[in-house]
KEZAMI-913377 format. One record per residue: x negated, y negated, z of N, C-alpha, C, O in turn; residue in one letter; residue number from 0. Coordinates in steps of 0.1 Angstrom, whole numbers. Layout:
BEGIN
n.u/n.v/n.w/ca.u/ca.v/ca.w/c.u/c.v/c.w/o.u/o.v/o.w/aa/i
X/Y/Z/X/Y/Z/X/Y/Z/X/Y/Z/A/NUM
...
***
This chain:
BEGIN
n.u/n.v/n.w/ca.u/ca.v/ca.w/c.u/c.v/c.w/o.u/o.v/o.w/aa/i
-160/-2116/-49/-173/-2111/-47/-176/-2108/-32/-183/-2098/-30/X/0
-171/-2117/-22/-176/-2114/-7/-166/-2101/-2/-170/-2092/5/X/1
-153/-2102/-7/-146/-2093/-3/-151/-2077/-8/-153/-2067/-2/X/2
-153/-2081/-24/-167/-2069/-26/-176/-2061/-18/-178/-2049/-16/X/3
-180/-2073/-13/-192/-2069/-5/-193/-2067/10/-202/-2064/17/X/4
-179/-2071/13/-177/-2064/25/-172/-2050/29/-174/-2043/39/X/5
-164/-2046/18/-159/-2034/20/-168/-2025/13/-165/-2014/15/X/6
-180/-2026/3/-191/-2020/2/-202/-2018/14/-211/-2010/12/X/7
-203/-2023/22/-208/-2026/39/-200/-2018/45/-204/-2010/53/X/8
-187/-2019/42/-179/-2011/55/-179/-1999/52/-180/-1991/61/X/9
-179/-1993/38/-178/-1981/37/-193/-1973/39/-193/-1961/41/X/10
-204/-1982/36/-217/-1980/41/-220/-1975/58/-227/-1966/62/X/11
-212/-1983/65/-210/-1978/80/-203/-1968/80/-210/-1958/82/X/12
-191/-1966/78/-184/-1952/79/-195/-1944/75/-200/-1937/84/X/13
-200/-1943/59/-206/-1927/56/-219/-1924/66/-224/-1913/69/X/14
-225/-1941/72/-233/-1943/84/-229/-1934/95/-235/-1924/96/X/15
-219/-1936/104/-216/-1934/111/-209/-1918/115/-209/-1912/126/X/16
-205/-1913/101/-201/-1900/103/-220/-1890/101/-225/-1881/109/X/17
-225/-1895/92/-241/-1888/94/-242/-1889/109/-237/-1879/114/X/18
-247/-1897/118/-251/-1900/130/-246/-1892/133/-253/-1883/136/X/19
-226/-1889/136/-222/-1882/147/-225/-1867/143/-225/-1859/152/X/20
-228/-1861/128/-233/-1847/126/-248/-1849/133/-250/-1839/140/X/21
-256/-1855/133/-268/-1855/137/-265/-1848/152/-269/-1837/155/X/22
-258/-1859/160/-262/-1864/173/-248/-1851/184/-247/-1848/196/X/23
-243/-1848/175/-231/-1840/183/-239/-1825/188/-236/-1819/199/X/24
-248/-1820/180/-252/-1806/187/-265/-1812/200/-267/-1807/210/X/25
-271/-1826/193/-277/-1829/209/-267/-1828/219/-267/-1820/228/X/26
-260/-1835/218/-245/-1834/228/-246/-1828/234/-248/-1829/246/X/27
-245/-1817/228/-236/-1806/231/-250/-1791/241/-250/-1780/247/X/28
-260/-1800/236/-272/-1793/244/-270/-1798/254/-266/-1790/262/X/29
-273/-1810/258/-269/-1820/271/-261/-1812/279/-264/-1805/288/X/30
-245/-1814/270/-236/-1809/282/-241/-1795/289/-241/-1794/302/X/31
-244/-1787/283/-246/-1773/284/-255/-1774/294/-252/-1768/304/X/32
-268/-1783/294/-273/-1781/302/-271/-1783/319/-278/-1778/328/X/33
-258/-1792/321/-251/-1797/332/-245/-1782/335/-244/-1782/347/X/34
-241/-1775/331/-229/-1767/333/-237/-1753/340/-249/-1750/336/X/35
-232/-1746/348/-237/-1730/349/-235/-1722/337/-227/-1725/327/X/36
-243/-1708/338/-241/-1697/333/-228/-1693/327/-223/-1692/315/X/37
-224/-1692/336/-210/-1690/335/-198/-1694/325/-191/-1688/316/X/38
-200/-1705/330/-192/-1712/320/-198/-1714/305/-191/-1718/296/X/39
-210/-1711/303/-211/-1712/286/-212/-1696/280/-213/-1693/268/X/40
-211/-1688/288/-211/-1670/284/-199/-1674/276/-197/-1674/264/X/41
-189/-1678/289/-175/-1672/288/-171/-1682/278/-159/-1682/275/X/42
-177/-1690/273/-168/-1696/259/-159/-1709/263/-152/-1716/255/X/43
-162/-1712/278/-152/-1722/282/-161/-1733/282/-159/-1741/291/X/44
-172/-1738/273/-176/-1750/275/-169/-1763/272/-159/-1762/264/X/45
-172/-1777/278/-159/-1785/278/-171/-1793/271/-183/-1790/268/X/46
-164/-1803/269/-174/-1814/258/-179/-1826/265/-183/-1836/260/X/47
-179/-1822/281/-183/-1834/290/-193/-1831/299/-196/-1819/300/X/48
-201/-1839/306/-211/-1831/312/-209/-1826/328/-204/-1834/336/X/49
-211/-1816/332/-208/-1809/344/-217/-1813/357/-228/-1817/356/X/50
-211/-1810/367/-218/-1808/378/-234/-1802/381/-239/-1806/392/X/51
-240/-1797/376/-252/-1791/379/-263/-1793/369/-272/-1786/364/X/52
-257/-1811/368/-276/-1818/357/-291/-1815/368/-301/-1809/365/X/53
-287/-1823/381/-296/-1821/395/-305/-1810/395/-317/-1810/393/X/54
-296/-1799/397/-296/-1787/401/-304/-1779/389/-315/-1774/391/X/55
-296/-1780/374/-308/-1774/366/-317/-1783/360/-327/-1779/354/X/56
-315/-1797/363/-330/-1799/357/-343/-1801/365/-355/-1802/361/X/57
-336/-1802/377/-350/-1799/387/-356/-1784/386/-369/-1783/385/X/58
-349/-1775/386/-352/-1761/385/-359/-1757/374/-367/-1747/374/X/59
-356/-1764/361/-368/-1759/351/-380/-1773/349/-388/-1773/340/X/60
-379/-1783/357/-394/-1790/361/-402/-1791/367/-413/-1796/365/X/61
-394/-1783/381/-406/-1781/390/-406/-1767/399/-413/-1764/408/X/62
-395/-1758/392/-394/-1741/399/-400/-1731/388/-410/-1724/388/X/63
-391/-1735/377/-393/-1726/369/-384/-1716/364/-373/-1721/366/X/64
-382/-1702/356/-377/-1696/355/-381/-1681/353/-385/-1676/343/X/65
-377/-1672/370/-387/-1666/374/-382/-1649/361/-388/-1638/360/X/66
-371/-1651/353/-368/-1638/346/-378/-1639/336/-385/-1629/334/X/67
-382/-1651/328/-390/-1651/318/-402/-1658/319/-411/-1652/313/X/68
-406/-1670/325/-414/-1680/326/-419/-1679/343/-410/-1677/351/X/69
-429/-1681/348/-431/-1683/361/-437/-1695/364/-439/-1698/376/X/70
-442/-1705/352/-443/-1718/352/-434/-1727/350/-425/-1723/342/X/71
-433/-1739/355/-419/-1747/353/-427/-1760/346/-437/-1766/349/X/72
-416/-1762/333/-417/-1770/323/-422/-1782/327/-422/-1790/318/X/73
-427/-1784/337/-435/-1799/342/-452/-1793/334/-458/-1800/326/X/74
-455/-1782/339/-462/-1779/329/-468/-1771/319/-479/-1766/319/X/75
-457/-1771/311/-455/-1767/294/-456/-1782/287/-463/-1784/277/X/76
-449/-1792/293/-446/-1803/292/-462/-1811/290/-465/-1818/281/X/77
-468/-1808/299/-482/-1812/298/-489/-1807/289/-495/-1813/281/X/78
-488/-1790/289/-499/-1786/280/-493/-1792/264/-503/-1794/256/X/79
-482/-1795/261/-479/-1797/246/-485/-1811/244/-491/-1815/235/X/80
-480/-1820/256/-483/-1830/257/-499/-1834/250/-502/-1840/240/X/81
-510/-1827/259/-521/-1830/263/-526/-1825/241/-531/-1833/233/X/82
-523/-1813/238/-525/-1805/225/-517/-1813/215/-520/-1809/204/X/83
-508/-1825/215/-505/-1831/208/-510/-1843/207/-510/-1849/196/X/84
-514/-1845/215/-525/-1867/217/-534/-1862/213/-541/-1870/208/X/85
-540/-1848/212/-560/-1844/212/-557/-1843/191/-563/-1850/184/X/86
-547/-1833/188/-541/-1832/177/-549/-1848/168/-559/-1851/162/X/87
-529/-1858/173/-529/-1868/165/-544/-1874/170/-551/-1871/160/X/88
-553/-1882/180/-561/-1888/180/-571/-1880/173/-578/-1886/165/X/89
-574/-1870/174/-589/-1861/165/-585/-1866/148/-590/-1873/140/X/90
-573/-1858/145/-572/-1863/132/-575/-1878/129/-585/-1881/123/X/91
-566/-1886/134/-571/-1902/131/-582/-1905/129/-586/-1912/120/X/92
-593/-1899/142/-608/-1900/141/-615/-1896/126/-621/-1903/117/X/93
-613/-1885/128/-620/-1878/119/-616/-1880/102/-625/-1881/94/X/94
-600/-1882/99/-596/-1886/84/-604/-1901/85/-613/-1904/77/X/95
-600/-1911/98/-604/-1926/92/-623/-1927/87/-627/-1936/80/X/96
-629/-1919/93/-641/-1919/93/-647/-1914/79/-655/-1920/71/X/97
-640/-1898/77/-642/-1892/61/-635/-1908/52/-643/-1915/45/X/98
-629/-1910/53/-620/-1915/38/-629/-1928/41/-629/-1934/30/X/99
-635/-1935/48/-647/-1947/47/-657/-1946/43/-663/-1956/39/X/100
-663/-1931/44/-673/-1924/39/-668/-1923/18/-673/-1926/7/X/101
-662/-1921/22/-659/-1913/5/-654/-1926/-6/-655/-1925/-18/X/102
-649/-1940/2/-645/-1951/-2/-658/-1961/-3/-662/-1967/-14/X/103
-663/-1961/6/-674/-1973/8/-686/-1969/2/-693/-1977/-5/X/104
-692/-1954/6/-705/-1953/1/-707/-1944/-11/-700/-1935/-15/X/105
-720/-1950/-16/-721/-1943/-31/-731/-1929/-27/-743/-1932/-26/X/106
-728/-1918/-24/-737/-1905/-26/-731/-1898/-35/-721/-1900/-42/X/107
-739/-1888/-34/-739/-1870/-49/-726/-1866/-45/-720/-1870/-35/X/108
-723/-1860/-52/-706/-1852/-52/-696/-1858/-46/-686/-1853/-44/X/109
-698/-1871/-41/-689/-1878/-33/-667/-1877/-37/-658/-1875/-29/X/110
-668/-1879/-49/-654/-1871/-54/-654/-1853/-55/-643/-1847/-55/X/111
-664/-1847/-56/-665/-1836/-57/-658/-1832/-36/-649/-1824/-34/X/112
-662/-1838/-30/-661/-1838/-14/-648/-1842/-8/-643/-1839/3/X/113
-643/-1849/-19/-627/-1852/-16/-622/-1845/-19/-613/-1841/-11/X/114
-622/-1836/-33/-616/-1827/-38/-616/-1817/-30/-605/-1812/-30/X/115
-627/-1810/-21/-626/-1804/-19/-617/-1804/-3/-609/-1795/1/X/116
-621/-1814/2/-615/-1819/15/-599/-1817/10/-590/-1813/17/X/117
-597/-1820/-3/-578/-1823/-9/-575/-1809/-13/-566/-1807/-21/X/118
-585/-1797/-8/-578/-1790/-12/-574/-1780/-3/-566/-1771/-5/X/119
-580/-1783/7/-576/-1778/22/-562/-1776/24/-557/-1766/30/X/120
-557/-1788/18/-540/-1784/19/-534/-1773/21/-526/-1770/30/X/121
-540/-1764/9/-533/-1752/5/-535/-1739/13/-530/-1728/11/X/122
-546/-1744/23/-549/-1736/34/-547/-1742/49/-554/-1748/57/X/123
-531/-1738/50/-529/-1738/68/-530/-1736/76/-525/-1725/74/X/124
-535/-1735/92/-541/-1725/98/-529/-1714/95/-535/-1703/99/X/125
-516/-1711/91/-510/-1698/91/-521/-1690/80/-524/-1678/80/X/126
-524/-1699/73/-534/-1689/62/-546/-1684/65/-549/-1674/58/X/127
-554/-1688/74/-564/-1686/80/-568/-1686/93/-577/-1691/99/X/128
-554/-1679/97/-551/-1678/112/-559/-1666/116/-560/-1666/128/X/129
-565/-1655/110/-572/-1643/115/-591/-1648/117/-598/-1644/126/X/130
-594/-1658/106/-611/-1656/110/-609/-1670/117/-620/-1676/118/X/131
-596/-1679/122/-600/-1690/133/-596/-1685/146/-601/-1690/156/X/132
-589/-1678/146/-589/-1668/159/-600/-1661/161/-607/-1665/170/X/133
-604/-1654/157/-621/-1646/155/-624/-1661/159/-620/-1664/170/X/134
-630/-1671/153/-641/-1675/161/-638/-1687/173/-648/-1693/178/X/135
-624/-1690/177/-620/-1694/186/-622/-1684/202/-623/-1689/213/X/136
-622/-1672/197/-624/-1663/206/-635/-1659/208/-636/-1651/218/X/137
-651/-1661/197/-657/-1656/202/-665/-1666/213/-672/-1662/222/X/138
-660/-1682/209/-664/-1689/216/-659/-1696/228/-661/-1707/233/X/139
-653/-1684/231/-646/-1680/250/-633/-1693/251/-629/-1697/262/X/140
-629/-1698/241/-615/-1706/241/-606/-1704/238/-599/-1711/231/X/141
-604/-1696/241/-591/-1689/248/-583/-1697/258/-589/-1703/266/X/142
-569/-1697/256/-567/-1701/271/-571/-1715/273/-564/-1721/282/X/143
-579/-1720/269/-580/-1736/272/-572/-1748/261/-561/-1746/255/X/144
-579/-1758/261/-569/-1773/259/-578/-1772/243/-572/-1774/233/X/145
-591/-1770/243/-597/-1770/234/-595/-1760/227/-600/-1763/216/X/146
-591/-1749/226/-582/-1738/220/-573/-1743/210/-571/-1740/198/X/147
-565/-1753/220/-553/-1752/214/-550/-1765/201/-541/-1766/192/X/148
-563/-1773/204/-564/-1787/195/-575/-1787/189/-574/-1792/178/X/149
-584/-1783/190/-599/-1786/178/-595/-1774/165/-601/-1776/155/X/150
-586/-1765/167/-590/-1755/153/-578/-1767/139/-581/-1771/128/X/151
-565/-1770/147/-557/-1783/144/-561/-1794/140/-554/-1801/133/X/152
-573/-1797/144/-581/-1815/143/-582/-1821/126/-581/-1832/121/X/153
-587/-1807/121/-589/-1815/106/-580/-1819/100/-570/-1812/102/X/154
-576/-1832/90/-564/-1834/83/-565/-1839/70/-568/-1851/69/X/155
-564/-1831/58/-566/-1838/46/-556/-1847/44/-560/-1856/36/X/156
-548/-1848/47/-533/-1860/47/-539/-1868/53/-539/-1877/45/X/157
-545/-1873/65/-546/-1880/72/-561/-1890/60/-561/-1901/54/X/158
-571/-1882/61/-581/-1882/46/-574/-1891/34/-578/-1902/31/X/159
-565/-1887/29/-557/-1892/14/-550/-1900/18/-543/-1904/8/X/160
-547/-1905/30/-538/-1918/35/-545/-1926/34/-541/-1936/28/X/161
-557/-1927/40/-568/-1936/48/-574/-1942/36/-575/-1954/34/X/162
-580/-1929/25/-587/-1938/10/-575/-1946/-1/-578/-1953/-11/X/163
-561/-1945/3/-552/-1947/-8/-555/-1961/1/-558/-1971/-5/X/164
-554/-1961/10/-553/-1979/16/-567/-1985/17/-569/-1996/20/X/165
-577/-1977/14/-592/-1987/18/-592/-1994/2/-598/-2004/-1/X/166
-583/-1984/-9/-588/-1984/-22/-579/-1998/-26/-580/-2004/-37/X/167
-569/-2003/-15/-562/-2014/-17/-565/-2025/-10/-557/-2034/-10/X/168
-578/-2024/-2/-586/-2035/0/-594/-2042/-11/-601/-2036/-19/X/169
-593/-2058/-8/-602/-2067/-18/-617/-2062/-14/-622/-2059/-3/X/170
-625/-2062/-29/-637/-2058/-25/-645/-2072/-19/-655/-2072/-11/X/171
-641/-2080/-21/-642/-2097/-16/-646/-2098/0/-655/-2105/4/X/172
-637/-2091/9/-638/-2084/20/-652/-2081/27/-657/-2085/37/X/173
-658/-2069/14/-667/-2062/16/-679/-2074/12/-686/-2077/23/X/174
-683/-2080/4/-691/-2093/4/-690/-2101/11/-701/-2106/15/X/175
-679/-2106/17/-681/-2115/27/-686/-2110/39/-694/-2118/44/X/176
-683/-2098/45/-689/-2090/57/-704/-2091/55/-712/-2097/62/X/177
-708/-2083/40/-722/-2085/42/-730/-2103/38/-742/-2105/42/X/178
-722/-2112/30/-730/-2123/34/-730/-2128/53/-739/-2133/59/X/179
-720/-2125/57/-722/-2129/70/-728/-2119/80/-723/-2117/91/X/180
-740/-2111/76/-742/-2100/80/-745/-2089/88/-755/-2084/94/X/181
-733/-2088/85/-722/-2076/89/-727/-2060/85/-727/-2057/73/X/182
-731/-2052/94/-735/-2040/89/-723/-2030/85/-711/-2032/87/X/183
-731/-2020/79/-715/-2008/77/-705/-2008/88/-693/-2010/88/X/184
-715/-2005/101/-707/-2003/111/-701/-2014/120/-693/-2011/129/X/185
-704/-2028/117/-694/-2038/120/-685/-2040/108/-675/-2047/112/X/186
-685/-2038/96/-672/-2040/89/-665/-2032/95/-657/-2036/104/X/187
-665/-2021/94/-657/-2012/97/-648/-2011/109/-636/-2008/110/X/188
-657/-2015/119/-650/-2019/134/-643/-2035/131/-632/-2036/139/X/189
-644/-2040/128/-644/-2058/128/-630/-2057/116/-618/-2060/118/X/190
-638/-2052/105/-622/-2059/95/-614/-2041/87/-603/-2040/81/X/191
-625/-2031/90/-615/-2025/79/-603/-2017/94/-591/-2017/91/X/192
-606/-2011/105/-597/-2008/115/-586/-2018/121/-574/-2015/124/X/193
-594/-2033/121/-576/-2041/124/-568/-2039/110/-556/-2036/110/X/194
-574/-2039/100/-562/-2039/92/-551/-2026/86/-542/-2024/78/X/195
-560/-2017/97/-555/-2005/93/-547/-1998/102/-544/-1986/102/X/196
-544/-2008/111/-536/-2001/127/-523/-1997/124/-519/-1989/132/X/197
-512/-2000/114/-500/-1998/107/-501/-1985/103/-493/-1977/106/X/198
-513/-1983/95/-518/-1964/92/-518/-1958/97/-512/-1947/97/X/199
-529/-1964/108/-531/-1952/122/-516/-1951/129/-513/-1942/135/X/200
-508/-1961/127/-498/-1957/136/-486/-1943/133/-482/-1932/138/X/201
-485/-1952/118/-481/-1941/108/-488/-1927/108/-481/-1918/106/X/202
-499/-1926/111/-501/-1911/112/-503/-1904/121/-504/-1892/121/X/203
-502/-1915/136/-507/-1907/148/-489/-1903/151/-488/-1893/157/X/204
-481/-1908/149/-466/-1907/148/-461/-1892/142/-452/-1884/146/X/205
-471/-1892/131/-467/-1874/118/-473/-1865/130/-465/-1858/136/X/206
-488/-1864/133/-497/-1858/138/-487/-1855/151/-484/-1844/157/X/207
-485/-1865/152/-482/-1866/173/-470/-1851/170/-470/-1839/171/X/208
-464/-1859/166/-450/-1844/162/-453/-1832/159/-449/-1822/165/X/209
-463/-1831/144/-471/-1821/141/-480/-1813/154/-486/-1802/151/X/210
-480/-1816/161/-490/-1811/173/-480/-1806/181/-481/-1795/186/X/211
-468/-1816/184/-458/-1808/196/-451/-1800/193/-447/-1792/201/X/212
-445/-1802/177/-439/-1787/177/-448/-1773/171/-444/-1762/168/X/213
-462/-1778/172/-466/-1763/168/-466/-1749/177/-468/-1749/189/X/214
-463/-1739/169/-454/-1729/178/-467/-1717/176/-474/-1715/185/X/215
-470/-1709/160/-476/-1697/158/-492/-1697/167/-494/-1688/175/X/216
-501/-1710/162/-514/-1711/170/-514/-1711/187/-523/-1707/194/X/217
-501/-1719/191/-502/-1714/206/-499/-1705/213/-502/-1702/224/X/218
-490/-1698/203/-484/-1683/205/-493/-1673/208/-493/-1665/217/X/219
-506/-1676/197/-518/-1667/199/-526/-1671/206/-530/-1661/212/X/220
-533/-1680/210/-540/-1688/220/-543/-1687/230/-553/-1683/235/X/221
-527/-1691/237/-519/-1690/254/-517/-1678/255/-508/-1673/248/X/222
-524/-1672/262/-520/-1659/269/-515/-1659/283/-510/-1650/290/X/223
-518/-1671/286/-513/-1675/302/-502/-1682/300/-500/-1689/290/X/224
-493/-1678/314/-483/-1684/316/-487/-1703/319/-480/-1713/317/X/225
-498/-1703/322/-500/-1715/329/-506/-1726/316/-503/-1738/317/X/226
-513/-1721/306/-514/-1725/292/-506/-1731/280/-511/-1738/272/X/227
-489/-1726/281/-478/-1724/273/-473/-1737/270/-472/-1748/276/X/228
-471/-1734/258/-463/-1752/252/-450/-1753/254/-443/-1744/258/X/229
-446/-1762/253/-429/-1763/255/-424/-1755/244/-415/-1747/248/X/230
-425/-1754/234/-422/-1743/222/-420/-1732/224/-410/-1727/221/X/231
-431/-1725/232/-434/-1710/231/-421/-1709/245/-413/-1700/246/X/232
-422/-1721/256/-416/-1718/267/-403/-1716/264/-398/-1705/269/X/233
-393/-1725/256/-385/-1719/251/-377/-1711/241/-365/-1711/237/X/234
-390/-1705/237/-385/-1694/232/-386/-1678/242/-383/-1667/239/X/235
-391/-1682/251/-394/-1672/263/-381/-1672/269/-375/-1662/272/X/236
-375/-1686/272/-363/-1687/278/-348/-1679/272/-338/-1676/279/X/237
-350/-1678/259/-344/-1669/248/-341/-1654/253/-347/-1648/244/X/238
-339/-1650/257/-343/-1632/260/-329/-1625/255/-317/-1625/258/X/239
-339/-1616/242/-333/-1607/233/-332/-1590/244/-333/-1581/236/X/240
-332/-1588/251/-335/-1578/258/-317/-1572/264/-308/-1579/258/X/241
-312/-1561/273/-302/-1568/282/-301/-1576/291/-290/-1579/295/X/242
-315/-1584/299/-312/-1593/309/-306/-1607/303/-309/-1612/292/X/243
-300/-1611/311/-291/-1620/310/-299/-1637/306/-305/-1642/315/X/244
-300/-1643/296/-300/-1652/292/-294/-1666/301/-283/-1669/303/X/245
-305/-1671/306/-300/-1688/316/-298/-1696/304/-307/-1703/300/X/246
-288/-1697/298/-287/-1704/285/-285/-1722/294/-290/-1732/289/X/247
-280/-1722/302/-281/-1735/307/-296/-1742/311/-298/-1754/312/X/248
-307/-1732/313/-323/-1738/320/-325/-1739/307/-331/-1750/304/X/249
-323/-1730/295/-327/-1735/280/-325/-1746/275/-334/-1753/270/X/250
-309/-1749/275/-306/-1759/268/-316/-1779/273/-319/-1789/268/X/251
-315/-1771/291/-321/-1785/299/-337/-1785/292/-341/-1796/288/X/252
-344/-1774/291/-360/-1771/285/-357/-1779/269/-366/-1787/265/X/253
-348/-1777/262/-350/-1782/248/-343/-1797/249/-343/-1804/238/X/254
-338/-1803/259/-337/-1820/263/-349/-1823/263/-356/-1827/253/X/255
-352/-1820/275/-370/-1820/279/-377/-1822/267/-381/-1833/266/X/256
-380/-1811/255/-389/-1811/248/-386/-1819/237/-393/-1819/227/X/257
-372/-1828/238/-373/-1837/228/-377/-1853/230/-378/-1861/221/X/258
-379/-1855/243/-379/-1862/248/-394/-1874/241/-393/-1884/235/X/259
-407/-1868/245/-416/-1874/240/-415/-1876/225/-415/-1888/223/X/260
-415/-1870/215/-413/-1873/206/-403/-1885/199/-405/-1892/190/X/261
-391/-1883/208/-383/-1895/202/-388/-1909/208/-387/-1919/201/X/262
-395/-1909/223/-400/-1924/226/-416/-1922/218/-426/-1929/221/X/263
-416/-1914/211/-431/-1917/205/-427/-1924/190/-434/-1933/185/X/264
-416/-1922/184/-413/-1925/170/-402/-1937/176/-397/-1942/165/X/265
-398/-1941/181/-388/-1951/190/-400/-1967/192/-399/-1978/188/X/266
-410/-1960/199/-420/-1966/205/-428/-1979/194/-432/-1991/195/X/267
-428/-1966/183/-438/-1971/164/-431/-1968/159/-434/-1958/152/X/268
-416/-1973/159/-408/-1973/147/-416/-1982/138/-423/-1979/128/X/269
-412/-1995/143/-419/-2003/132/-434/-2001/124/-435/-1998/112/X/270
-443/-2004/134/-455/-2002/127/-456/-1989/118/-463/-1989/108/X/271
-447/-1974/122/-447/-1965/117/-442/-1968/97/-449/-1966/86/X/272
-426/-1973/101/-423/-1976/88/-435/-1983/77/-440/-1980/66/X/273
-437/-1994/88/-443/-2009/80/-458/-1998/75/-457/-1995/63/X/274
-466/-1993/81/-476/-1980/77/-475/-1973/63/-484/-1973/55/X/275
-463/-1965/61/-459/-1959/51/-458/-1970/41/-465/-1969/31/X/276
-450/-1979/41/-448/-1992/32/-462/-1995/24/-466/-1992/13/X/277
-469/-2001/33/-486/-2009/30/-491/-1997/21/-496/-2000/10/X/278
-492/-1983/26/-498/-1975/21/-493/-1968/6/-500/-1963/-3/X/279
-481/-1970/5/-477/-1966/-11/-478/-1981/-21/-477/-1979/-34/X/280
-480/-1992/-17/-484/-2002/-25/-499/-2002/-25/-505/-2011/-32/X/281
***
């Protein structure tokens, strides 16, 4: 039985271990590229090790730039995604933990009629309703700014239907004891239903956080300035379909860069992230 169960373990590692290296070999292989000149990745001679010119290109797309396609350097593209992904994940947080306490705790009119309707938002992405939120992002001169690029993003029915699936797995016992010791709406809420719900928030500021940095279409229309641009849009600028010659090495260093926050954001809340999803499907 142990011998069983060790070579059911070992072969668990292997099929482990071969996933990983498909995962983790085209990062690789972005890395190396990015060490290397032009040159050498045109002409087909890339080596599988990292080259001489990490210094050289990764200072040049953090703080020069790239003057054929971009004339801002990714220190800040890096910011603006940055800044449009924390406003993202924290607005959502705010705003679902607040609706789904509302819709959970208090008795008003249509109050399921308001979830429904809130749950049905889904089916409308800003791609779907990307023409009258542009209309009125633009009539209200935000354009080009930080609020442009995060408040039309802020609402989250997911974030909504996370927040009531778990208030709805709180003891109502909770809620009597707060008010014999008395406790208003707005001290339960602060006092016992938010500590117990920081595993959620983490869980979702973790989806949100990602959801906000890789969005590409709403910043595309947004940013009209170079100086506005997300790490997304930047490299895909870096891309040039034209005849001028493609810096495939400042690209590859730009898409290191842009993976960067995101992995120490899910690295950071691994745990509470998991442990979040867990609490919340029981």
């Amino acid at each position: 039985m142990v011998e069983d169960r060790r070579l059911g373990d070992l072969i668990a590692y292997i099929i482990l271990t071969i996933g990983v290296a498909i995962v983790a070999f085209p990062v690789w292989l972005t890395f190396v590229a990015s060490t290397w000149d032009a040159s050498t990745i045109i002409n087909g001679q890339l080596p599988l090790y990292p080259g001489p010119h990490f210094f050289e290109n990764y200072y040049r797309v953090l703080f020069v730039g790239t003057a054929s396609t971009t004339r801002e350097p990714v220190a800040t593209m890096l910011l603006n995604s940055f800044v449009m992904a924390i406003t993202i994940a924290l607005g959502k947080i705010f705003i679902s933990v607040l609706s789904a306490y509302a819709i959970v705790y208090y008795r008003f009119p249509f109050r399921m009629a308001a979830f429904w309707i809130i749950f049905v938002t889904l089916m409308l992405p800003v791609e779907v309703r990307i023409f009258p939120t542009f209309k009125v992002v633009s009539d209200l001169r935000m354009l080009d700014t930080y609020q442009g690029l995060a408040v039309p993003l802020i609402a989250s029915a997911t974030g909504t239907l996370l927040f009531r699936q778990f208030f709805l797995t709180i003891p109502d016992e909770l809620l009597e004891a707060s008010k014999i010791d008395g406790a208003g709406p707005f001290k339960f809420f602060k006092d016992t239903l938010l500590p117990l719900s920081m595993t959620t928030i983490a869980a979702l500021f973790v989806i949100q956080f990602i959801y906000g940095w890789n969005q590409y279409l709403w910043p595309l229309l947004v940013a009209t300035k170079d100086s506005m641009i997300t790490i997304v849009i930047g490299i895909k600028k870096m891309i040039v379909t034209s005849d001028a010659l493609t810096e495939w090495q400042l690209a590859m260093a730009t898409a290191m860069l842009a993976m960067l926050p995101p992995v120490f954001v899910v690295i950071v809340m691994q745990r509470l992230f998991v442990k979040g999803l867990v609490e919340t499907e029981k």
